[in-house]
C-alpha positions as CSV (number, residue, x, y, z in Angstrom):
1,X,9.4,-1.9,-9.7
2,X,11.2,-2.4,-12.9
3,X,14.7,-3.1,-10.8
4,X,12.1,-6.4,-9.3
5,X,11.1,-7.2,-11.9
6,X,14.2,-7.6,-13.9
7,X,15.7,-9.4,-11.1
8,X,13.2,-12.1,-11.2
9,X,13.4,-12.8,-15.3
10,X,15.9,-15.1,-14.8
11,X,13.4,-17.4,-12.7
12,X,9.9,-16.9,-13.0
13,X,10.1,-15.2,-16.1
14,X,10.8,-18.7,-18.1
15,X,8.0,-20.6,-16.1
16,X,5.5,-17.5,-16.7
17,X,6.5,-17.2,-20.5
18,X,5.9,-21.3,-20.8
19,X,3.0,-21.3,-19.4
20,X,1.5,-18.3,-21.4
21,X,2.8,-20.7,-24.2
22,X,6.0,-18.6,-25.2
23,X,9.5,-19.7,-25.1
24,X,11.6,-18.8,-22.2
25,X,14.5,-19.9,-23.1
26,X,15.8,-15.8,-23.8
27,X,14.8,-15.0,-20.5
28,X,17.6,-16.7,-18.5
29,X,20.4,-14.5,-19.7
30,X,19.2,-12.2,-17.3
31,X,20.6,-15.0,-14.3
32,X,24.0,-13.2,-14.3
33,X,22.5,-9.5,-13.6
34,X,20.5,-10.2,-11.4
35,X,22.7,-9.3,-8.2
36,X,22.6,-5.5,-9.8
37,X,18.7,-5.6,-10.2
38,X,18.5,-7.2,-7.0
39,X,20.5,-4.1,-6.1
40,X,19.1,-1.3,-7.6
41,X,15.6,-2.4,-6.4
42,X,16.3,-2.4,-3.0
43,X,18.1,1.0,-3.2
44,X,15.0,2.0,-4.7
45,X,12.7,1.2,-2.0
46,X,15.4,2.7,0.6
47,X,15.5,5.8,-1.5
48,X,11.2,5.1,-1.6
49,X,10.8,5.2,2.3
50,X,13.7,8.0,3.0
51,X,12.0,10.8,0.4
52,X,8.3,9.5,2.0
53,X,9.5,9.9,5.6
54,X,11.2,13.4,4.6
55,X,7.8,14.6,3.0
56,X,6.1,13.7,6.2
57,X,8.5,15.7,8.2
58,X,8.8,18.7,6.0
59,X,5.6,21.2,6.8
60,X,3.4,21.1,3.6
61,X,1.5,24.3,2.9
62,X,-2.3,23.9,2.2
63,X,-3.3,22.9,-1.5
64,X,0.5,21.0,-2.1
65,X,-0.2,17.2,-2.3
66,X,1.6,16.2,0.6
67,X,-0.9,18.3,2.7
68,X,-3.8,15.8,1.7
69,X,-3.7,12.7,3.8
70,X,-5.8,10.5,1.1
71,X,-2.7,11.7,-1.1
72,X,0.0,10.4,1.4
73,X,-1.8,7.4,2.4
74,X,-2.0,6.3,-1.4
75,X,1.7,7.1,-1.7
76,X,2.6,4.6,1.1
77,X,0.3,1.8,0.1
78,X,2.2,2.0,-3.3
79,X,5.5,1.9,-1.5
80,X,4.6,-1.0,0.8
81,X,2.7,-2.6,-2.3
82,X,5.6,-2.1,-4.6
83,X,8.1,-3.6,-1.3
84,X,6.0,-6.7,-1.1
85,X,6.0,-7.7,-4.8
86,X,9.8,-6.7,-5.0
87,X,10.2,-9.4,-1.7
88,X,8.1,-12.1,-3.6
89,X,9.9,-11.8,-7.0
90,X,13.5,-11.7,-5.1
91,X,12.8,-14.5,-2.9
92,X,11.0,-16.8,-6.2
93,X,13.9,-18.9,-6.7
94,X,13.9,-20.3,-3.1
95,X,10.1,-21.3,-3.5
96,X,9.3,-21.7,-6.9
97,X,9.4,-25.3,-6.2
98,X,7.0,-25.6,-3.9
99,X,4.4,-24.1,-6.7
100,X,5.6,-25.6,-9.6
């Protein structure tokens, strides 16, 4: 989550630090990393799902976490929760004018 949001300070983090009434202006020399933190989130999430789909497969023993399916579910609503926001801070430059 820190690899998305890193790659969106270069964009929203100006218009989000105006509008909170602070200068953005420090936030933009982020622009030229963002490639790698657009990078390093998305092997992130790859890394996310592979490790989650191994834990599925792998036979849990009773009282382990993976064994408890309010455990697991929570685990993959933070994945796809932590995949969405990574989409909508990575894809902010294309429609930021459409909101602002």
């Amino acid at each position: 989550m820190l690899a998305a949001v890193g790659s969106a300070l270069c964009c929203g983090g100006p218009v989000i630090a105006v509008t909170l009434g602070v200068s953005g202006a420090g936030l933009s020399a982020f622009e030229p990393y963002r490639p790698y933190f657009l990078g390093a989130t998305a092997f992130f999430l790859v890394l996310g799902f592979v490790l989650l789909d191994r834990e599925e497969k792998a036979a849990c023993v009773p009282g382990k976490p993976c064994a408890d399916p309010a455990v697991r579910r929570r685990m993959k609503v933070t994945l796809w929760s932590a995949t969405v926001l990574a989409v909508i801070f990575a894809t902010f430059p294309r429609w930021q004018t459409l909101l602002f």
